[in-house]
mmJSON file of the N, C-alpha and C atoms, coordinates in Angstrom:
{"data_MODEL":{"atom_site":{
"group_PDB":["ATOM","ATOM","ATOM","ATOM","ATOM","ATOM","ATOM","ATOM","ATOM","ATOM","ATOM","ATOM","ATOM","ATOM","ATOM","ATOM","ATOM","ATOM","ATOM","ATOM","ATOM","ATOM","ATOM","ATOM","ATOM","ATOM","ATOM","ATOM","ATOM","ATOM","ATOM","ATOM","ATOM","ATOM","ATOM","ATOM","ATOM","ATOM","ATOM","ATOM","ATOM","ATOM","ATOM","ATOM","ATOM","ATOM","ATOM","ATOM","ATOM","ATOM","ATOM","ATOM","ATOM","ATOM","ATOM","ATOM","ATOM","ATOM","ATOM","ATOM","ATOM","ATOM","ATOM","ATOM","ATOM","ATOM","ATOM","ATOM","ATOM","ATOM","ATOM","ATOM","ATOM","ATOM","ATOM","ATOM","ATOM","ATOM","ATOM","ATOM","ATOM","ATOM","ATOM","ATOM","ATOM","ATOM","ATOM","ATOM","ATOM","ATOM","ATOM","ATOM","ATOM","ATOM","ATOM","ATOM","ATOM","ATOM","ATOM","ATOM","ATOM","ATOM","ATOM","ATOM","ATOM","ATOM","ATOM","ATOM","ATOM","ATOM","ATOM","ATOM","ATOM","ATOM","ATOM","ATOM","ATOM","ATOM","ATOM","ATOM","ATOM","ATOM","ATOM","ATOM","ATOM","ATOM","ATOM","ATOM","ATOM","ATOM","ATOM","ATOM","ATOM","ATOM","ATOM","ATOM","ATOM","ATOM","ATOM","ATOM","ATOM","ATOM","ATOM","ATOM","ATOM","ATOM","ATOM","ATOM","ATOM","ATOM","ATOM","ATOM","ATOM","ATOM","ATOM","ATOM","ATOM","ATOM","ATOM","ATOM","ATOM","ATOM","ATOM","ATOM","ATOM","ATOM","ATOM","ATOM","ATOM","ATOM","ATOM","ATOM","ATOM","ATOM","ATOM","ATOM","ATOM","ATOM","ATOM","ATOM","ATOM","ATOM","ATOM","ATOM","ATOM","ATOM","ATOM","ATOM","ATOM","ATOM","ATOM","ATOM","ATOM","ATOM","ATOM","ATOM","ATOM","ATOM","ATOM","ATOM","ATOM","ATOM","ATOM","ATOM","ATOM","ATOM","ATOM"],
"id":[1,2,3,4,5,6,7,8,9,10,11,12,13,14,15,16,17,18,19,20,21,22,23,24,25,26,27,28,29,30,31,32,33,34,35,36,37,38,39,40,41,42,43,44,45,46,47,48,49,50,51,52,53,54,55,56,57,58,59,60,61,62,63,64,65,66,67,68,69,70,71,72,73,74,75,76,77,78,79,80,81,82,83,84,85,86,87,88,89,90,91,92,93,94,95,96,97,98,99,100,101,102,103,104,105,106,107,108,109,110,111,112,113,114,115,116,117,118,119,120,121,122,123,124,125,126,127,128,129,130,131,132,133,134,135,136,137,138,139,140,141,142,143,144,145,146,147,148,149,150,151,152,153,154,155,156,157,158,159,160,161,162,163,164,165,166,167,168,169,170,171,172,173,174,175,176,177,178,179,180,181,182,183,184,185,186,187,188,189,190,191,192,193,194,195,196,197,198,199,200,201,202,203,204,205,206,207],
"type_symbol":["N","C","C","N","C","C","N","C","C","N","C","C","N","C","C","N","C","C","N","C","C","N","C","C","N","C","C","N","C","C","N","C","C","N","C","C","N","C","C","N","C","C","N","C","C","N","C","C","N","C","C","N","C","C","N","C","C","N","C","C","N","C","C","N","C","C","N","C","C","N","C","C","N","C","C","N","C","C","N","C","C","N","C","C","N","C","C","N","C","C","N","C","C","N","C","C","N","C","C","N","C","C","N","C","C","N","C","C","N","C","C","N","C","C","N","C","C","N","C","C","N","C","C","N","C","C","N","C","C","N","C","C","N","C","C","N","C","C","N","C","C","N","C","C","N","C","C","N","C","C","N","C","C","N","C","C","N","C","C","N","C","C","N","C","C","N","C","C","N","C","C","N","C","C","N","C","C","N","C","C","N","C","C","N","C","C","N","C","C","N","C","C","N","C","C","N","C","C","N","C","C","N","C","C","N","C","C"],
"label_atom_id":["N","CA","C","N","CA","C","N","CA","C","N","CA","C","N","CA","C","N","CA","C","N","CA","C","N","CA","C","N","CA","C","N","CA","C","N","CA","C","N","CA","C","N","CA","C","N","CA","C","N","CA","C","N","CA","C","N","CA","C","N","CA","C","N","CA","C","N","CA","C","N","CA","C","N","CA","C","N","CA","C","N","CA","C","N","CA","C","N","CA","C","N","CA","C","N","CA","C","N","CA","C","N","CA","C","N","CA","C","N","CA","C","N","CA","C","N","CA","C","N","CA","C","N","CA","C","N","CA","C","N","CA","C","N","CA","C","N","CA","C","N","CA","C","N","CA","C","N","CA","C","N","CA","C","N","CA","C","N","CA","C","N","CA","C","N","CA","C","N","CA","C","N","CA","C","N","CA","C","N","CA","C","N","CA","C","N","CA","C","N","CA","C","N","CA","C","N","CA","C","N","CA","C","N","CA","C","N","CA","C","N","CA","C","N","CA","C","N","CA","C","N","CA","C","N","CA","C","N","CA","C","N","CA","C","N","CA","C","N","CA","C"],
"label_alt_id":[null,null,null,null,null,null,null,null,null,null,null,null,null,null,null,null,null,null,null,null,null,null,null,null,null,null,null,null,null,null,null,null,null,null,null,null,null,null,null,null,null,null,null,null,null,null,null,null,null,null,null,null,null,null,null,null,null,null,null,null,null,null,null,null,null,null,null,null,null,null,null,null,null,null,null,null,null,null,null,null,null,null,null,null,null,null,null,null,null,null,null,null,null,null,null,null,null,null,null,null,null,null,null,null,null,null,null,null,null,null,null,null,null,null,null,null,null,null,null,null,null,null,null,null,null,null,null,null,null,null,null,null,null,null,null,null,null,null,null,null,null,null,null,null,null,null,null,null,null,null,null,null,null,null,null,null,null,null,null,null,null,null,null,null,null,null,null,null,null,null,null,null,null,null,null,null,null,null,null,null,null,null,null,null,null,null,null,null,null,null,null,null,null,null,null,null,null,null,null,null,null,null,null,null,null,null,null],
"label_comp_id":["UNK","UNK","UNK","UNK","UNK","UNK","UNK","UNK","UNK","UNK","UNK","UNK","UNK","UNK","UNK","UNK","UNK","UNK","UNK","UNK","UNK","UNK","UNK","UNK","UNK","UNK","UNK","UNK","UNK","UNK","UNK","UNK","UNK","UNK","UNK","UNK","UNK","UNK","UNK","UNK","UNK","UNK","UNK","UNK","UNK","UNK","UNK","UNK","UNK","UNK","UNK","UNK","UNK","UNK","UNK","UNK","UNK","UNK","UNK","UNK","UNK","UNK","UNK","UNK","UNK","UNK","UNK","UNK","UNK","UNK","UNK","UNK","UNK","UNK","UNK","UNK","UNK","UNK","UNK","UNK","UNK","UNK","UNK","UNK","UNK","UNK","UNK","UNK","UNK","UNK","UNK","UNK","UNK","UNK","UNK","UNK","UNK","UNK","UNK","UNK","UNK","UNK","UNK","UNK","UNK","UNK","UNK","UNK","UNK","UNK","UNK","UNK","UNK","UNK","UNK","UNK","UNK","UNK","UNK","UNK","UNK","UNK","UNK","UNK","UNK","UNK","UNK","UNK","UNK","UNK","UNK","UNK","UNK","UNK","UNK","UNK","UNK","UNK","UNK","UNK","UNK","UNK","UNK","UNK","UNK","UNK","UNK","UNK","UNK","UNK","UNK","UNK","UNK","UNK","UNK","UNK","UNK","UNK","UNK","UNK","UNK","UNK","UNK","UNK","UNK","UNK","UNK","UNK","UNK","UNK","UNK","UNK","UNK","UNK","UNK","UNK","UNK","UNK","UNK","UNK","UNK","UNK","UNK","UNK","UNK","UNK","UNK","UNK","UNK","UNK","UNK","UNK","UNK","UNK","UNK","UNK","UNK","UNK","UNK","UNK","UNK","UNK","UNK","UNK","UNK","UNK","UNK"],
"label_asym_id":["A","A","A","A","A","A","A","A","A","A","A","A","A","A","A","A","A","A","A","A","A","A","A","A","A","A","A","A","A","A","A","A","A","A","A","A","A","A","A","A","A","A","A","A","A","A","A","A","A","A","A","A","A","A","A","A","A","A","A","A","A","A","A","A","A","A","A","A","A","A","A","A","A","A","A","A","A","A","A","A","A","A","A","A","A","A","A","A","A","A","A","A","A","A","A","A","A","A","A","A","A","A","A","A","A","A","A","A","A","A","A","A","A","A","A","A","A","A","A","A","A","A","A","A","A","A","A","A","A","A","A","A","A","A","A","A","A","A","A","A","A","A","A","A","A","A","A","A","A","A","A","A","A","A","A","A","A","A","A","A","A","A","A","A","A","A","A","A","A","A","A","A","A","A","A","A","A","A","A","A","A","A","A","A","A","A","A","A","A","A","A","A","A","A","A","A","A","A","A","A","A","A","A","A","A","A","A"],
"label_entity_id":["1","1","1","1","1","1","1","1","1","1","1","1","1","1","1","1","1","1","1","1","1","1","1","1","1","1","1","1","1","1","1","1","1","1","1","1","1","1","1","1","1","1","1","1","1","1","1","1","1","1","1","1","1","1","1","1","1","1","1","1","1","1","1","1","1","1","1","1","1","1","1","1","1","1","1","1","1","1","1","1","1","1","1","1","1","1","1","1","1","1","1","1","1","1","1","1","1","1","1","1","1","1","1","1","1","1","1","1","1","1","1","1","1","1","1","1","1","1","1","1","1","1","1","1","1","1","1","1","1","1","1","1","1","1","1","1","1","1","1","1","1","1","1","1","1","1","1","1","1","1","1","1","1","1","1","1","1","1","1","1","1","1","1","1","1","1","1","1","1","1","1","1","1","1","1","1","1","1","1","1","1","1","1","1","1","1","1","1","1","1","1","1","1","1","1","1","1","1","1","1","1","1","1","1","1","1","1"],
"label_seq_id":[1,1,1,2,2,2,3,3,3,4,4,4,5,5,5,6,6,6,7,7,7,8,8,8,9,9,9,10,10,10,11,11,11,12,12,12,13,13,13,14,14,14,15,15,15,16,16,16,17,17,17,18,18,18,19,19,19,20,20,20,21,21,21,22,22,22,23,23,23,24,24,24,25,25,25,26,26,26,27,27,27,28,28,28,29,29,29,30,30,30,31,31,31,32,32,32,33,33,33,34,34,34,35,35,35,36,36,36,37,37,37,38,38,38,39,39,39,40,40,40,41,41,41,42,42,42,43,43,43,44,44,44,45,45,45,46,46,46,47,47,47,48,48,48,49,49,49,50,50,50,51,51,51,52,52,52,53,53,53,54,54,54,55,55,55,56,56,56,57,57,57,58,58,58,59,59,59,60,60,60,61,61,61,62,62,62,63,63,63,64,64,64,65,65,65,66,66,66,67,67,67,68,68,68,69,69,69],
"pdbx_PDB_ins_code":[null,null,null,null,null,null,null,null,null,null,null,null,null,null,null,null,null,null,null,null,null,null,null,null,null,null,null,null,null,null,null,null,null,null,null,null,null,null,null,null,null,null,null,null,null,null,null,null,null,null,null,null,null,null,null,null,null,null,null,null,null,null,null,null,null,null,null,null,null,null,null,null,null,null,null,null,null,null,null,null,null,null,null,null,null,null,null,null,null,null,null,null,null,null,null,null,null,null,null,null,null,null,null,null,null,null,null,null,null,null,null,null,null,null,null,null,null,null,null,null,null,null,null,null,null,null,null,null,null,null,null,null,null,null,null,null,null,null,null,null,null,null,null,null,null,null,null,null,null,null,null,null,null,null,null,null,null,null,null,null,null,null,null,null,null,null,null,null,null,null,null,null,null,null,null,null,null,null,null,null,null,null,null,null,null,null,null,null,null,null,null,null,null,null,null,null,null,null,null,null,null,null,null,null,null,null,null],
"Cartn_x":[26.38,27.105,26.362,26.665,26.245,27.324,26.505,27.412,27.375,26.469,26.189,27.934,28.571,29.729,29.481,30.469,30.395,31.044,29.96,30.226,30.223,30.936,31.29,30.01,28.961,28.11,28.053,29.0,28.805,27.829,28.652,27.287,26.675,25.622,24.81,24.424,24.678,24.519,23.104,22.183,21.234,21.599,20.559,20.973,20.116,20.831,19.359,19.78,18.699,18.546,19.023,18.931,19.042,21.034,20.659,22.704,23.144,24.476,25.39,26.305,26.195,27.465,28.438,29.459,30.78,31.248,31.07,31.612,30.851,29.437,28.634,29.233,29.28,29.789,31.022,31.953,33.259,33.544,32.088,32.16,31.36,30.433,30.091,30.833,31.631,32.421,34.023,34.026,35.49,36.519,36.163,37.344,38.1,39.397,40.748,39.723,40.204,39.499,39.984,41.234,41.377,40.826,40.852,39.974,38.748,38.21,36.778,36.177,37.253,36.978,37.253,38.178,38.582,36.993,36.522,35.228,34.213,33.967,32.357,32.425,34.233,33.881,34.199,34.477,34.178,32.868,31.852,30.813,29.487,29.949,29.011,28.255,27.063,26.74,25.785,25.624,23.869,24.137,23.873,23.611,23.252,22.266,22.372,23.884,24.413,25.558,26.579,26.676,28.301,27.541,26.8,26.508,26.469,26.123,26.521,27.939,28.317,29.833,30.702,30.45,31.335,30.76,29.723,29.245,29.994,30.379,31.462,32.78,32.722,34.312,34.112,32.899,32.978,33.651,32.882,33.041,32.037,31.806,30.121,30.113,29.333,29.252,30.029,30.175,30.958,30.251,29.65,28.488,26.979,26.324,24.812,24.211,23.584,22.907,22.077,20.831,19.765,19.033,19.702,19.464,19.064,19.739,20.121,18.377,17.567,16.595,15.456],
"Cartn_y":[136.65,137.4,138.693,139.412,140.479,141.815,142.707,143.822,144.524,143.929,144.308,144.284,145.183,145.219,143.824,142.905,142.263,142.593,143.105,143.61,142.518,142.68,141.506,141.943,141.765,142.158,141.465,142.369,141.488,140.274,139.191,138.629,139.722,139.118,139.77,137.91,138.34,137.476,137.901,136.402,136.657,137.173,138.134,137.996,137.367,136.178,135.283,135.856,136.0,136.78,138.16,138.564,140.135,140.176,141.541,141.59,142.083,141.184,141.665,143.321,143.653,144.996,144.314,145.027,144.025,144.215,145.293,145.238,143.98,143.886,142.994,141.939,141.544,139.899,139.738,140.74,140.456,140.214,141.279,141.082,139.752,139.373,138.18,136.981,136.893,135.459,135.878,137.02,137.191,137.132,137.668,138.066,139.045,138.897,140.161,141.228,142.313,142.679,142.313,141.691,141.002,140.318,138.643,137.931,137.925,139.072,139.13,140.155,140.5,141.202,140.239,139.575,138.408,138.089,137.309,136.243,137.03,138.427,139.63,140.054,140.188,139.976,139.086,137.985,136.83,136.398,136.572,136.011,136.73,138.227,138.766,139.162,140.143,140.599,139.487,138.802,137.778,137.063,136.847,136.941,135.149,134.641,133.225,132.289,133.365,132.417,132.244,134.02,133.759,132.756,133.115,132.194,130.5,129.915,128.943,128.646,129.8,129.408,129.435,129.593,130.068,128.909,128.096,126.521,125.666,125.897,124.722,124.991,125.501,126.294,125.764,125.51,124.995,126.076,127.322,128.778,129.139,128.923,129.08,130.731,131.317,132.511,132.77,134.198,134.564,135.565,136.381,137.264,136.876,137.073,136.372,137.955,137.967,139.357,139.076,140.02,140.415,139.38,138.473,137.709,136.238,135.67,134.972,134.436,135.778,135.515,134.435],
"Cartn_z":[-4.126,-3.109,-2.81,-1.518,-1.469,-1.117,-1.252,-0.962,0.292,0.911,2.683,2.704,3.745,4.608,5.925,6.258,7.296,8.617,9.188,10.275,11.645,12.679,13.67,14.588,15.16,16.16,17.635,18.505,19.831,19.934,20.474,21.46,22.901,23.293,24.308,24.903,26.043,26.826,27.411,27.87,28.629,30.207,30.723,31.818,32.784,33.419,34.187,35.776,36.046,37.783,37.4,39.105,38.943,39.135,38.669,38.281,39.744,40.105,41.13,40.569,41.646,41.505,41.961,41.109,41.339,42.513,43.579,45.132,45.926,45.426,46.101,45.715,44.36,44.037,45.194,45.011,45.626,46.96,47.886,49.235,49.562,49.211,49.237,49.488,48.683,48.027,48.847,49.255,49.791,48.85,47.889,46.588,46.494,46.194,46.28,44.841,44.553,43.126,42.043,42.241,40.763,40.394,41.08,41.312,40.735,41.992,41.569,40.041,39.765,38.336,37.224,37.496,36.09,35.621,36.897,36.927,36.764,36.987,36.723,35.51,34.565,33.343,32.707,33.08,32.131,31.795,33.456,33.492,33.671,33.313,33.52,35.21,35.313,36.632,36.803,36.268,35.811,37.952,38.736,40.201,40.236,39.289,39.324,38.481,37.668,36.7,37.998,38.605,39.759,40.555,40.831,42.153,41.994,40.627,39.79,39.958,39.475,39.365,40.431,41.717,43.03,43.303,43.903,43.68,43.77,42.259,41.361,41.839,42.455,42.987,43.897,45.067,46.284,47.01,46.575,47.365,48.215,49.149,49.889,50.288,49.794,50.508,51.814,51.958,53.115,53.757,53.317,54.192,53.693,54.561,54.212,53.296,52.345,51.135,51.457,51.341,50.724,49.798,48.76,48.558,48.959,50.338,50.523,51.429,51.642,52.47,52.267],
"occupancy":[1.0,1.0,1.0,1.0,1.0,1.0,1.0,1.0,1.0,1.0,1.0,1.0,1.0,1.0,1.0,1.0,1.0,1.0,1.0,1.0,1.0,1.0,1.0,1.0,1.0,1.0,1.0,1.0,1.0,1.0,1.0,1.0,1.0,1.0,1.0,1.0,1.0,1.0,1.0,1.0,1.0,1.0,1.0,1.0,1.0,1.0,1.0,1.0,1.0,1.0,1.0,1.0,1.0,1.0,1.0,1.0,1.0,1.0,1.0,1.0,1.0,1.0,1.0,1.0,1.0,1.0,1.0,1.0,1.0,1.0,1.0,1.0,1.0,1.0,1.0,1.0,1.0,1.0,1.0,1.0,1.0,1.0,1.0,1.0,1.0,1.0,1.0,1.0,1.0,1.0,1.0,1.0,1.0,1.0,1.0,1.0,1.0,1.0,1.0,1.0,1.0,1.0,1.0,1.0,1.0,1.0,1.0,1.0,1.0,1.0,1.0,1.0,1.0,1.0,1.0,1.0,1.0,1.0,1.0,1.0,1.0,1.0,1.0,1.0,1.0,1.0,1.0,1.0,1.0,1.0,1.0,1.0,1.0,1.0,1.0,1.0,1.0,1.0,1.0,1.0,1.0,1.0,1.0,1.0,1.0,1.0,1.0,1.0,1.0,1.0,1.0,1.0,1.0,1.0,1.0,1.0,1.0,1.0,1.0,1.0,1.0,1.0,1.0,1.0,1.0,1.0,1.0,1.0,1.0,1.0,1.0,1.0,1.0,1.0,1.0,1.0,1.0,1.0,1.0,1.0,1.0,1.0,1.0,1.0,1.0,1.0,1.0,1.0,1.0,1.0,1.0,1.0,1.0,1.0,1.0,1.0,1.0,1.0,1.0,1.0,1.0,1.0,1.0,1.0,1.0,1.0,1.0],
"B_iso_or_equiv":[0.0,0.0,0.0,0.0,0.0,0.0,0.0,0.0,0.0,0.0,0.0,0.0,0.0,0.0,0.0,0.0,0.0,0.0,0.0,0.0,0.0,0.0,0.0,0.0,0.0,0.0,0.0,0.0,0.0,0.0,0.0,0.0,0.0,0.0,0.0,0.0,0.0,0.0,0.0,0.0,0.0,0.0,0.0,0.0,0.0,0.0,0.0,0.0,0.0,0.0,0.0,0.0,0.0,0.0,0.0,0.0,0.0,0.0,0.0,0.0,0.0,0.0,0.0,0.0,0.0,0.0,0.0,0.0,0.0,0.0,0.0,0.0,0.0,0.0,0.0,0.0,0.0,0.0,0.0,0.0,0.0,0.0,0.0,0.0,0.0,0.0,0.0,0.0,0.0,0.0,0.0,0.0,0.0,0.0,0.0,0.0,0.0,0.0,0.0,0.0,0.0,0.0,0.0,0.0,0.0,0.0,0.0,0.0,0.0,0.0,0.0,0.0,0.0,0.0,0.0,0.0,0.0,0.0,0.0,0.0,0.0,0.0,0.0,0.0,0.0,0.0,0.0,0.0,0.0,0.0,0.0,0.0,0.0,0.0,0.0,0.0,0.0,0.0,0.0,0.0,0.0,0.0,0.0,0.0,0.0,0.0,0.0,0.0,0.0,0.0,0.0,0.0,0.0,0.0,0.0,0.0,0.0,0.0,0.0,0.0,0.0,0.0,0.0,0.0,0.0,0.0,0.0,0.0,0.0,0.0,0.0,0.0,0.0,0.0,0.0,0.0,0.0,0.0,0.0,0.0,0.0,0.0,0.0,0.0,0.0,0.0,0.0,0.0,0.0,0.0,0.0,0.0,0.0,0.0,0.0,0.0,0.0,0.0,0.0,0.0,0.0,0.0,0.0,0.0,0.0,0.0,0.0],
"pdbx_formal_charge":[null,null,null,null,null,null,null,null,null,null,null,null,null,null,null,null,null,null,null,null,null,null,null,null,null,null,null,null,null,null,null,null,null,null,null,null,null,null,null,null,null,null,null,null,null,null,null,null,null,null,null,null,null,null,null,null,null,null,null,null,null,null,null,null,null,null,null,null,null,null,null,null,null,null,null,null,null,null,null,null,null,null,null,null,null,null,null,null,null,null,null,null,null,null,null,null,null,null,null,null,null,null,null,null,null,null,null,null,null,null,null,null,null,null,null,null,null,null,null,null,null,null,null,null,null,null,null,null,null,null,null,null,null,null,null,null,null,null,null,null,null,null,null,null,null,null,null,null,null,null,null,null,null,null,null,null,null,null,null,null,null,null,null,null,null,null,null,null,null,null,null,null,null,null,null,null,null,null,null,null,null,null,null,null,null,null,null,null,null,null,null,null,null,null,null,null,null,null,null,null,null,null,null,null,null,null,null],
"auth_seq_id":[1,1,1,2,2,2,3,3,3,4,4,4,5,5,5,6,6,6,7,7,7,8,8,8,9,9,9,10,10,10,11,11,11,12,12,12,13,13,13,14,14,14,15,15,15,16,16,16,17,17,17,18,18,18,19,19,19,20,20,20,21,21,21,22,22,22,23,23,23,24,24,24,25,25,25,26,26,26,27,27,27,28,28,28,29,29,29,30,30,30,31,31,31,32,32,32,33,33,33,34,34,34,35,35,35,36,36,36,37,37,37,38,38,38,39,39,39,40,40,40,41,41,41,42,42,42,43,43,43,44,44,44,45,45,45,46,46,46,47,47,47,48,48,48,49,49,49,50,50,50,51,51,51,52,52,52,53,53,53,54,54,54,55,55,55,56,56,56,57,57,57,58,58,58,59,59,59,60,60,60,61,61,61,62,62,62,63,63,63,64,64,64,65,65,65,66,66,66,67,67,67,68,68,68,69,69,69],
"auth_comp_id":["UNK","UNK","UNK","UNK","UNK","UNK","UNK","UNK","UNK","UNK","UNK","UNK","UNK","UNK","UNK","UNK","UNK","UNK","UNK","UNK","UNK","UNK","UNK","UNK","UNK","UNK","UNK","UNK","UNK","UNK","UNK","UNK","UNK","UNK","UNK","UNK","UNK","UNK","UNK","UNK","UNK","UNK","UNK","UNK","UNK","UNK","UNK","UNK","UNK","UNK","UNK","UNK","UNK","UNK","UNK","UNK","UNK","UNK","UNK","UNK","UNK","UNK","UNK","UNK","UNK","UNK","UNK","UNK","UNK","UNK","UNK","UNK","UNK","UNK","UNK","UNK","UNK","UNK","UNK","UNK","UNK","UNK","UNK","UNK","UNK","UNK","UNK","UNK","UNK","UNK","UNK","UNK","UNK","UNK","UNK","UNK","UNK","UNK","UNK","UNK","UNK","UNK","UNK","UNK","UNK","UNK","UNK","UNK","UNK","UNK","UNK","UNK","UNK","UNK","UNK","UNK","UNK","UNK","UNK","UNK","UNK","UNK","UNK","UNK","UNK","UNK","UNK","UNK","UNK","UNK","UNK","UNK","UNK","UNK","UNK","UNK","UNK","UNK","UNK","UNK","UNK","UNK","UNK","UNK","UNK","UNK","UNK","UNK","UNK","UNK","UNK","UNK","UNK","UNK","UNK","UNK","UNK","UNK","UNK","UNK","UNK","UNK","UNK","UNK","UNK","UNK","UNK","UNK","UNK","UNK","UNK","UNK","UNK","UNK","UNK","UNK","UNK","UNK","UNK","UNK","UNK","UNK","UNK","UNK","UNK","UNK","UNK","UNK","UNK","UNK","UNK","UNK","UNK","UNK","UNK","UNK","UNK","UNK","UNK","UNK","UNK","UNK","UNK","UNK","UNK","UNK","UNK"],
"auth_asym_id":["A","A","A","A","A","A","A","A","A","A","A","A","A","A","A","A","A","A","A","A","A","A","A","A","A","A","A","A","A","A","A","A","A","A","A","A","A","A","A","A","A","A","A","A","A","A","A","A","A","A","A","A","A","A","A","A","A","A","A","A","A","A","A","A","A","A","A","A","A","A","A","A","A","A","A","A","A","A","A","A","A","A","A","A","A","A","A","A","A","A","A","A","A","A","A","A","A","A","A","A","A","A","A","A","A","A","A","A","A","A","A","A","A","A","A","A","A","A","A","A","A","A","A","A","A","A","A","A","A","A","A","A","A","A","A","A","A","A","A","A","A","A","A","A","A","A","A","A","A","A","A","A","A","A","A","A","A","A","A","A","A","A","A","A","A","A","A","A","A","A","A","A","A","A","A","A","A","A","A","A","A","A","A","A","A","A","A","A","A","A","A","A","A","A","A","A","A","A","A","A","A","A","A","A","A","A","A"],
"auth_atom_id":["N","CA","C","N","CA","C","N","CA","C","N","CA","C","N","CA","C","N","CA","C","N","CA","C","N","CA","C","N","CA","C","N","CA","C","N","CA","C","N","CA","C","N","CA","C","N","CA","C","N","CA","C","N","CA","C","N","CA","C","N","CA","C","N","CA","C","N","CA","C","N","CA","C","N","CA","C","N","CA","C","N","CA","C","N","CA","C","N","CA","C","N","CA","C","N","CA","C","N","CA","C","N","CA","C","N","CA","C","N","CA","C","N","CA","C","N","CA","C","N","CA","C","N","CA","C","N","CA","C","N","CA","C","N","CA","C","N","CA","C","N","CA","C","N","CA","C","N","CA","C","N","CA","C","N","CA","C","N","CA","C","N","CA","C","N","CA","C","N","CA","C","N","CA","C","N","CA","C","N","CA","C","N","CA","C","N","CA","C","N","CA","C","N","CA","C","N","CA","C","N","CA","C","N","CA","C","N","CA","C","N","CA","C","N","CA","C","N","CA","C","N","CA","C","N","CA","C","N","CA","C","N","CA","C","N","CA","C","N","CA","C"],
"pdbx_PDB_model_num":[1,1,1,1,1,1,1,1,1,1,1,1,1,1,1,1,1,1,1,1,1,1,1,1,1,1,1,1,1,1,1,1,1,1,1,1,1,1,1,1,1,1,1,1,1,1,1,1,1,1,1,1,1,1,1,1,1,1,1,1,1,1,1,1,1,1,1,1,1,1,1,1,1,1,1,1,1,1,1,1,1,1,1,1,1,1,1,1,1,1,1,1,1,1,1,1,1,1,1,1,1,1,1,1,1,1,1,1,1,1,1,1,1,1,1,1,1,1,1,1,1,1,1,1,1,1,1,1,1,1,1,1,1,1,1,1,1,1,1,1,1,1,1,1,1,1,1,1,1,1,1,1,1,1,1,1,1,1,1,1,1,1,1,1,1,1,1,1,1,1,1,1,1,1,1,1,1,1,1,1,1,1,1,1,1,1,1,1,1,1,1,1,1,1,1,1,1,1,1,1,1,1,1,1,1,1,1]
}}}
């Protein structure tokens, strides 16, 4: 056994693509802010996961980003 203390250490999520700001995720996708806050922290700002995940939702964008070019 040891005597180290067990300490809980967040996960850290990767972040794949560049990160949405949560006004951007929200204006994008046309999300109320609840909505769109449940899903930015469940899933993080990661710009390829929402966009993954609005997809699967069969959410198609609603304003064309910066990204989209």
């Amino acid at each position: 056994m040891t005597d180290a203390p067990k300490t809980a250490t967040p996960a850290r999520r990767v972040l794949r693509g560049r990160p949405y700001s949560f006004s951007e995720f929200a204006r994008k996708y046309r999300l109320d802010d609840k909505e769109a806050r449940r899903l930015y922290e469940k899933f993080g700002p990661s710009a390829t996961e929402l966009d993954l995940l609005m997809a699967a939702k069969r959410r198609p964008p609603g304003l064309p980003t910066s990204l989209d070019s």
